[in-house]
C-alpha positions in Angstrom: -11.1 9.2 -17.6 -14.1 7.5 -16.9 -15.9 7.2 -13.7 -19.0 4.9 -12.3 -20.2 5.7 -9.1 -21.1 3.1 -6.6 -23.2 2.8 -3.3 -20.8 1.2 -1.8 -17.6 2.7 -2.7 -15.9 3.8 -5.7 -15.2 2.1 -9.4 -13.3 3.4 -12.5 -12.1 2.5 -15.4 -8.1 3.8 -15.9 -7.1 4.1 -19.3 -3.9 5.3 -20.7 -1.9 4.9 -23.8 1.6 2.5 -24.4 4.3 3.7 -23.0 7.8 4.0 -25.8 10.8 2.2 -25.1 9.6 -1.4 -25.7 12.3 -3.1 -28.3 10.0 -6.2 -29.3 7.3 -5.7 -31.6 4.9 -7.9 -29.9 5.5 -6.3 -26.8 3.3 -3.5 -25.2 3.9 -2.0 -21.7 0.6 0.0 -20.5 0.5 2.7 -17.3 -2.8 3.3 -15.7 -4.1 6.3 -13.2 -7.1 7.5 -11.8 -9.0 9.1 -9.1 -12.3 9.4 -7.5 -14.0 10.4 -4.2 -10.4 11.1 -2.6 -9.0 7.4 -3.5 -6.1 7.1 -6.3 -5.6 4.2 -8.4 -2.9 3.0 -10.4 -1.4 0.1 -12.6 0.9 -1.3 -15.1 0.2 -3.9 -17.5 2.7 -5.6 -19.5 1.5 -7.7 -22.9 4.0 -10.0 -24.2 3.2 -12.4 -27.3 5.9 -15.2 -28.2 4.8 -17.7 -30.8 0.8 -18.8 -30.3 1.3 -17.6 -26.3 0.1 -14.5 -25.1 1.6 -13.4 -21.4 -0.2 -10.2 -19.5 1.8 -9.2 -16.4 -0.5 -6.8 -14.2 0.6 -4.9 -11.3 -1.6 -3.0 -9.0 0.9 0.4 -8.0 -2.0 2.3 -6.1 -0.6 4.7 -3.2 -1.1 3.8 0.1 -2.9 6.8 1.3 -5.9 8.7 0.7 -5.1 11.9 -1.8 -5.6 14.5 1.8 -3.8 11.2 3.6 -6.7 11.0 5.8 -6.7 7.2 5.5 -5.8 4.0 3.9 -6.2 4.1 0.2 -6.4 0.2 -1.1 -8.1 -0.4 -4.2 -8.8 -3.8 -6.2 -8.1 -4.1 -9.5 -11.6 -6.0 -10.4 -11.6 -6.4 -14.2 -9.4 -5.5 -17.0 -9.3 -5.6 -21.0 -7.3 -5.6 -24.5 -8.2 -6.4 -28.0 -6.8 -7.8 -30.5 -6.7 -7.2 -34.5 -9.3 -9.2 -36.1 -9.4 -12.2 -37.6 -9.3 -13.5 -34.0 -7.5 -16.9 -33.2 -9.5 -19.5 -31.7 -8.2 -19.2 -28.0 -7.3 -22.9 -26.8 -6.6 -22.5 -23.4 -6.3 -19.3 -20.3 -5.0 -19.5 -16.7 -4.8 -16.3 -14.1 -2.4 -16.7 -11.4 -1.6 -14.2 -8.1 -0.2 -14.8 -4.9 -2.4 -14.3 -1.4 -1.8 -11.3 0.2 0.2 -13.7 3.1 2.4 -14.4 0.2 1.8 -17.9 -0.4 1.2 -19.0 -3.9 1.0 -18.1 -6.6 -2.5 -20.2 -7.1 -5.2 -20.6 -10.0 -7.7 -17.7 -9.7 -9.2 -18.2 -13.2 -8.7 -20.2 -16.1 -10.0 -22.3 -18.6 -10.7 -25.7 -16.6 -12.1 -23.5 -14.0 -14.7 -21.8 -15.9 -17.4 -19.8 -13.8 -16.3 -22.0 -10.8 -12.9 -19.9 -10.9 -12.9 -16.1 -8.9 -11.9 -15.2 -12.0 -13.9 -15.3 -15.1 -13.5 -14.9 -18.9 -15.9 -12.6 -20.3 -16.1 -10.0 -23.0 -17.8 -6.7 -21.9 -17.6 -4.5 -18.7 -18.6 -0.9 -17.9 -20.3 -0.7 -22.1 -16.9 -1.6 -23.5 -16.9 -4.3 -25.7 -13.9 -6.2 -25.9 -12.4 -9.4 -27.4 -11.0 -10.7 -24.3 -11.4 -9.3 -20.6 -11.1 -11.5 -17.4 -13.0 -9.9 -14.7 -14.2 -11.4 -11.0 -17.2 -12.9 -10.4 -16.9 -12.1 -6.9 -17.5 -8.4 -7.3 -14.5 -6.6 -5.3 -13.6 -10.0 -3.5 -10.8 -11.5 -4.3 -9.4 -8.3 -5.9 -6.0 -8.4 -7.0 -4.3 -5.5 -4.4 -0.9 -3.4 -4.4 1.4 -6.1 -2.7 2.2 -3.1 -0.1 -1.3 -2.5 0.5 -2.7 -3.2 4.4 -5.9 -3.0 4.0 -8.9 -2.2 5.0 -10.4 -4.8 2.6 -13.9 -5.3 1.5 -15.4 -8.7 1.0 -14.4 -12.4 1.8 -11.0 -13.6 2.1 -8.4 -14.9 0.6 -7.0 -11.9 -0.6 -5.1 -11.8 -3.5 -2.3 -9.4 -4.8 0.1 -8.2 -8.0 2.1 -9.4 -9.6 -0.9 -11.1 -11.5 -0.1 -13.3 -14.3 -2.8 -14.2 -17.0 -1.5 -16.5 -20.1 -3.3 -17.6 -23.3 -3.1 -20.2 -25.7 -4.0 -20.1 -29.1 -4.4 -22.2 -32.2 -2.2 -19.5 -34.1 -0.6 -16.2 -33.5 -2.5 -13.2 -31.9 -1.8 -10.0 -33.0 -2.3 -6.7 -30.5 -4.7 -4.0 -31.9 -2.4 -1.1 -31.6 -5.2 0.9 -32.6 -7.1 0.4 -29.2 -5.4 3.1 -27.6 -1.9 1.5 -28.4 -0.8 4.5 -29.6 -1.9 6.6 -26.9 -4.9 8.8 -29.0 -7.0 6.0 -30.5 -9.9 5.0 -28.7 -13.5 3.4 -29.1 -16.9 4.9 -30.2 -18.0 4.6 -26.8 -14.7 7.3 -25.7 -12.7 4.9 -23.7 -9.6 2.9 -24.3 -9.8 -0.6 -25.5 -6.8 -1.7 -23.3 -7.6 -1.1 -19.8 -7.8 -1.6 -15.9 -11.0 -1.7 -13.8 -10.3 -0.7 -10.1 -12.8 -0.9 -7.0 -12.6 0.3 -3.5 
């Protein structure tokens, strides 16, 4: 596990392997879980490719309460990452969509016709991974994506936004997972973390 402090809370990066009992073989369903500083994060990420269309269904499954339940425990999932085998399609289109934490929705957080005006922005490196496609928020720990179950406190401006988050991808041709990138559970990058993971702020 790998862990950034920060002033004004606490970050990390959850990383943990495929989980068996997926039939398809361009299907990949990921568990996440971490701690720091008394907090516990956790997620699931399901990666589903049909065709030239790549789905990514994210949930945020963090507890409620504080490890020594001394306290709310509600952290953001703020960035998250996968690869995919090389030569890499040209990506034609992307949209990220969650509901607000009212439950209206779902709405447009990110996507291609956004661009940088979008919470949500397509990038390719976070916390010295390099990766070949990560959407992460440009708002810092605002507009989060929360556990649906969470009640706060939250940090930042609102709206608020919660799982399940739904990011597809177009491409000119089929993508491929890199089942190396920790796809099998024990494969991960020079740098020692997993390719395919969640970043989680609180």
């Amino acid at each position: 596990m790998n862990f950034i402090k920060k002033m004004t809370g606490w970050l990390f990066v959850l990383a943990l392997g495929a989980m068996p009992g997926i039939s398809q073989a361009n299907t990949l369903y990921y568990t996440f879980n971490g701690s720091d500083s008394g907090g516990t994060g956790s997620a699931t990420m399901l990666i589903e490719i049909l065709g030239n269309t790549m789905t990514i269904k994210l949930d945020n499954t963090s507890p409620l309460a504080l490890t020594n339940n001394t306290g709310i425990n509600s952290p953001g999932i703020t960035g998250f990452g996968f690869n995919l085998t090389d030569p890499l399609p040209k990506l034609s289109s992307w949209s990220l969509t969650a509901k607000k934490t009212d439950g209206s929705g779902p709405f447009t957080i990110g996507s291609s016709e956004l661009g940088s005006t979008g919470a949500w922005i397509l990038n390719t490196t976070i916390a010295g991974v390099t990766l070949d496609f990560l959407p992460t928020t440009s708002y810092g720990i605002n507009q989060a994506l929360y556990n649906p179950d969470s009640i706060g406190p939250f940090s930042g401006k609102a709206p608020y936004y919660e799982t399940r988050a739904v990011m597809k991808m177009t491409f000119d041709s089929a993508p491929v997972l890199a089942l190396g990138a920790c796809g099998n559970g024990t494969s991960v990058s020079s740098t020692g973390q997993c390719e395919t993971f969640v970043r989680m702020q609180m």
